[in-house]
RORODREN-35769 format. One record per residue: residue number from 1; x, y, z of N, C-alpha, C, CB in turn. Coordinates in steps of 0.001 Angstrom, whole numbers, plus 500000, padded with zeros to 6 digits. Glycine has a CB too. Example, Ala and Ser with C-alpha at 12.3 -4.5 7.8 and 13.67 -1.06 7.14 Angstrom:
BEGIN
  kollo     n_x     n_y     n_z    ca_x    ca_y    ca_z     c_x     c_y     c_z    cb_x    cb_y    cb_z
      1  513190  494310  507800  512300  495500  507800  513200  496700  507800  511308  495527  509046
      2  512850  497750  507080  513670  498940  507140  512900  500030  507870  514084  499402  505725
This chain:
BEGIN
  kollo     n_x     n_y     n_z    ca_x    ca_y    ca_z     c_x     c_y     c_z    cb_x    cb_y    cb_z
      1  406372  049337  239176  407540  049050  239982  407866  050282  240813  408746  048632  239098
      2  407939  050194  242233  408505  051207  243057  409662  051893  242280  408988  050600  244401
      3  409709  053390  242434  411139  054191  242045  412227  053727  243052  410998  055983  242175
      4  412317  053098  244231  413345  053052  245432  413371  051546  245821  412873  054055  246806
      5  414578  051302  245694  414610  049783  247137  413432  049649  247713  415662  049993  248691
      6  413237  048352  247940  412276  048031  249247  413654  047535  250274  410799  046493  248897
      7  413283  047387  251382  414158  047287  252808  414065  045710  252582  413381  048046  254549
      8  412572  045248  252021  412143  043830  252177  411483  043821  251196  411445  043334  253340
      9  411710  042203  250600  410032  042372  250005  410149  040585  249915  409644  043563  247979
     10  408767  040427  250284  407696  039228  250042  407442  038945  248564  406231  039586  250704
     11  408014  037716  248047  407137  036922  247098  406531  035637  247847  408024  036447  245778
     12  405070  036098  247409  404351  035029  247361  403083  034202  246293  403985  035280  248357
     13  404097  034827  244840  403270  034482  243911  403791  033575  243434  402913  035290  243099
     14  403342  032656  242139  403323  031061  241701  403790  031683  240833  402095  029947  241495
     15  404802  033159  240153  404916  032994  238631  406354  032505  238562  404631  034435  237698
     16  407062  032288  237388  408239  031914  237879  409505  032717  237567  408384  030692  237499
     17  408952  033718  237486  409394  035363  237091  409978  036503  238074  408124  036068  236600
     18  408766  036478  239347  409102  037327  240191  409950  036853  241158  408122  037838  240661
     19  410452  035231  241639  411869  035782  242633  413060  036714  241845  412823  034249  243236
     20  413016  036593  240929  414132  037471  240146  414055  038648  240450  414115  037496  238730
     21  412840  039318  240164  411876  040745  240382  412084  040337  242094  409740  040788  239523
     22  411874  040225  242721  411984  040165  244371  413349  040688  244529  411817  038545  245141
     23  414196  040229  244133  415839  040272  244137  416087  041400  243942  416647  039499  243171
     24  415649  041984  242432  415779  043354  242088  415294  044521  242706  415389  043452  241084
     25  414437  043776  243144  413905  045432  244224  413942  045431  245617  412238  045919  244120
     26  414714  044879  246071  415180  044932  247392  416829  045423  247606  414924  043484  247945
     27  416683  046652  248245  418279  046931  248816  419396  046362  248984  418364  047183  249760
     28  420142  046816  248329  421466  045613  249033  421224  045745  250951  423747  046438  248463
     29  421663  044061  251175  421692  043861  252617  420463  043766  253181  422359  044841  253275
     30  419032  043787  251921  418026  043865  252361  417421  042328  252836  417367  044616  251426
     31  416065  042032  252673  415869  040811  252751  414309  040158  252306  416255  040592  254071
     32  414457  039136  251461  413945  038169  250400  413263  037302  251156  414985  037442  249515
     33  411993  037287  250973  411203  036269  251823  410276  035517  250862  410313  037000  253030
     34  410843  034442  250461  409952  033279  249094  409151  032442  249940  411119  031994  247969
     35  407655  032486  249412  406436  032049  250358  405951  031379  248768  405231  033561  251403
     36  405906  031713  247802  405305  031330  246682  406119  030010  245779  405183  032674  245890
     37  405318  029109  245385  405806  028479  244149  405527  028278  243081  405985  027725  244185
     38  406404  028254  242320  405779  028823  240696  405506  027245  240178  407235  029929  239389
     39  405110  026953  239258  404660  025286  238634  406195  024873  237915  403026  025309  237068
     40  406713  026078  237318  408077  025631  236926  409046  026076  237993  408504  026206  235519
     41  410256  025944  237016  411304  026377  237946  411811  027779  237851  412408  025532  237798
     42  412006  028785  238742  412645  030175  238253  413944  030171  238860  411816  031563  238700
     43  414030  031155  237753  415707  031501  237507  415709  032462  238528  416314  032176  235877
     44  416978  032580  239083  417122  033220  239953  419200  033317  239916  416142  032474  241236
     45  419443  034280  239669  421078  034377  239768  421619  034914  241213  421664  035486  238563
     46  422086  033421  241397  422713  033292  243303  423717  034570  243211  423938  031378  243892
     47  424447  035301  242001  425744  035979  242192  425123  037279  242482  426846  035948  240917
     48  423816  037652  242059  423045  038513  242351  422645  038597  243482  422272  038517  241743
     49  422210  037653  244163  421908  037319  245571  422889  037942  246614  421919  035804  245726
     50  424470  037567  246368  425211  037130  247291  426080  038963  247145  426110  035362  246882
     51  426040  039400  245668  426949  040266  245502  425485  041542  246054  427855  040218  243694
     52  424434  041392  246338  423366  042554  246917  423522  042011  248892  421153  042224  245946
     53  424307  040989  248921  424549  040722  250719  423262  040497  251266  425231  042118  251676
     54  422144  039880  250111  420462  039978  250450  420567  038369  251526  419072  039829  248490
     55  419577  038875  252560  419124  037590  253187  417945  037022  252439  418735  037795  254681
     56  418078  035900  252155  416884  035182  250994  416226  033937  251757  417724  034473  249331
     57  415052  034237  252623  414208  033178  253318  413259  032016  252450  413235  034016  254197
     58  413077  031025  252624  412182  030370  252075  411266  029773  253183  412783  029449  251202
     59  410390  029939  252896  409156  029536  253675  408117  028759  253306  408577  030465  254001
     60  407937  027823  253859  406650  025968  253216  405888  025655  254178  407487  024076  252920
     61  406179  025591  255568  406054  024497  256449  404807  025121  256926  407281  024143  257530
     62  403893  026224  256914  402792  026914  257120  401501  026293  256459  403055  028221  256677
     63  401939  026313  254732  400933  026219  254203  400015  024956  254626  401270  026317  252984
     64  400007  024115  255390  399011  023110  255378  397827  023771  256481  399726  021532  255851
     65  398470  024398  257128  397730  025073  257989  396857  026202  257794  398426  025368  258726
     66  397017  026673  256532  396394  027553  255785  394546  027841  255746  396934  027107  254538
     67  393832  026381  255076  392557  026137  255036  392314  026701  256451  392152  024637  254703
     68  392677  025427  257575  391641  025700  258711  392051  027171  259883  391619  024082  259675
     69  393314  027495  259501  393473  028583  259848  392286  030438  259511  394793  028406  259304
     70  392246  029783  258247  390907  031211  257531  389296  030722  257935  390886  031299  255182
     71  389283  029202  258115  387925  028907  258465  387845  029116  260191  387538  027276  257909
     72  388529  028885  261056  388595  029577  262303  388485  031079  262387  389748  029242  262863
     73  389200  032100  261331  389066  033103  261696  387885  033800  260908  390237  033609  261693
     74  387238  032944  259994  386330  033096  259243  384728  033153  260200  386570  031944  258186
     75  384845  031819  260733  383564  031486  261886  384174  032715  263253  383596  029203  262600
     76  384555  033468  263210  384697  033399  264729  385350  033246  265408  384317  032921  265211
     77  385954  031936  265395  386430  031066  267073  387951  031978  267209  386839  028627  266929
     78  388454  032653  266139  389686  033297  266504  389452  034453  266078  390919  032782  266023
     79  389818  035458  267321  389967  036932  267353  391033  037374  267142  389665  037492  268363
     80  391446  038041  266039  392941  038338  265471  393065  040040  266127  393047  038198  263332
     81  392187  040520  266564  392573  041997  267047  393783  042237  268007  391379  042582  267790
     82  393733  041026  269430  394332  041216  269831  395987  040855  269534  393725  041029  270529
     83  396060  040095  268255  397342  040347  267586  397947  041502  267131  397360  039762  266678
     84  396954  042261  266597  397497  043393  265395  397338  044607  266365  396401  043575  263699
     85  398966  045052  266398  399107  046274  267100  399125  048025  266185  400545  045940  267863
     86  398664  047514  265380  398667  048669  264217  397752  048270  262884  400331  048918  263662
     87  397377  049109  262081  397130  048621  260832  397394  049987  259508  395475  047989  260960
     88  398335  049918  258801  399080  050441  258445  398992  050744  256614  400045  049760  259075
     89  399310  051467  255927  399052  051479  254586  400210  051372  253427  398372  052624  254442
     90  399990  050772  252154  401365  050457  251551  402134  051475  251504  401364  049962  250277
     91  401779  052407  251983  403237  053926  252211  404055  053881  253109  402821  055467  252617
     92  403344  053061  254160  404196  052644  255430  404455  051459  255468  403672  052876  256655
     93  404133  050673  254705  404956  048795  254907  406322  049218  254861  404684  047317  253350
     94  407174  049892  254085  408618  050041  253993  409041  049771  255124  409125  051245  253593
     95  408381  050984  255844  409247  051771  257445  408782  050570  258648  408318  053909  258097
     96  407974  050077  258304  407634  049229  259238  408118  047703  259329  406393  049291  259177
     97  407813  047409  257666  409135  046282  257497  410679  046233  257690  409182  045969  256319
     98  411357  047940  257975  412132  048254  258416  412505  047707  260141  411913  049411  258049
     99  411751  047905  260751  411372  047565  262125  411115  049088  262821  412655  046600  262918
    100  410743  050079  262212  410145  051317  262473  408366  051429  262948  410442  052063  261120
    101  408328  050800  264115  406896  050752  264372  406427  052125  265093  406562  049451  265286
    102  406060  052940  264626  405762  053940  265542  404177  054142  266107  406228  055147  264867
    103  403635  054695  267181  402690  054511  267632  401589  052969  267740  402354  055472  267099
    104  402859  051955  267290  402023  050450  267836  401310  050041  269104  402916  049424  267887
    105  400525  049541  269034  399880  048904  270207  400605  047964  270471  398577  048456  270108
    106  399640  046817  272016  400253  045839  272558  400532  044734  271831  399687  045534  273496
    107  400177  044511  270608  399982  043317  269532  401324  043148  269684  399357  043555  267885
    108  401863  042101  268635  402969  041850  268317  403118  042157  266988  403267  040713  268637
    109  401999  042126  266156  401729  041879  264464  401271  043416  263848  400218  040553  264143
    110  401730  043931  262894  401404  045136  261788  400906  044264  261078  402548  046105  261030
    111  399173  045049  260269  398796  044859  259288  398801  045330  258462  398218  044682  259280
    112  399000  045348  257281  399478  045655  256151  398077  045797  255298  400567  044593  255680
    113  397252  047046  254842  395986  046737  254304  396573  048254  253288  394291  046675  255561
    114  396231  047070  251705  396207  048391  250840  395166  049153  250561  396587  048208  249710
    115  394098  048895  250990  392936  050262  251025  393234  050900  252298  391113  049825  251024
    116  394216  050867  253267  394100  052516  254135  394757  053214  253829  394325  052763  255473
């Protein structure tokens, strides 16, 4: 577990454990982005939510698009370079999920790769 707040943080795992853990390690006023679903239901305490002033996103409407999205960029037919105006390492996701982009290119998109 990070020693500090995250500014943000992403769940996008199926356990039904970590939106709780998402909650907890994000800053007050920070913000919660749920991409994952767990098979059960997780607990999650709204008073925790509301008393950290966290923005808490949920996000679904992507995943169908998922498969042929990786097999396009898999074959080829889509060049993702000219999206990604940076590519960045988990020391810098903070500052950048912050909206601290420094030395970005024309992209619109930071990549986030934990081997750099």
């Amino acid at each position: 577990m990070p020693p500090l707040p995250w500014h943000a943080v992403i769940d996008a795992s199926n356990a039904p454990h970590l939106p709780a853990l998402a909650l907890e390690l994000v800053e007050p006023a920070g913000r919660v982005v749920y991409i994952g679903l767990a098979g059960t239901p997780s607990t999650l305490d709204t008073r925790d939510l509301a008393l950290k002033d966290v923005v808490a996103v949920g996000v679904l409407g992507g995943s169908a698009g998922i498969p042929g999205t990786i097999a396009a960029y898999a074959d080829g037919s889509v060049d993702p370079r000219p999206l990604v105006a940076a590519t960045v390492g988990l020391g810098e996701a903070a500052d950048v999920l912050a909206g601290n982009r420094s030395a970005a290119g024309p992209g619109p998109k930071i990549h986030i790769d934990p081997r750099h």
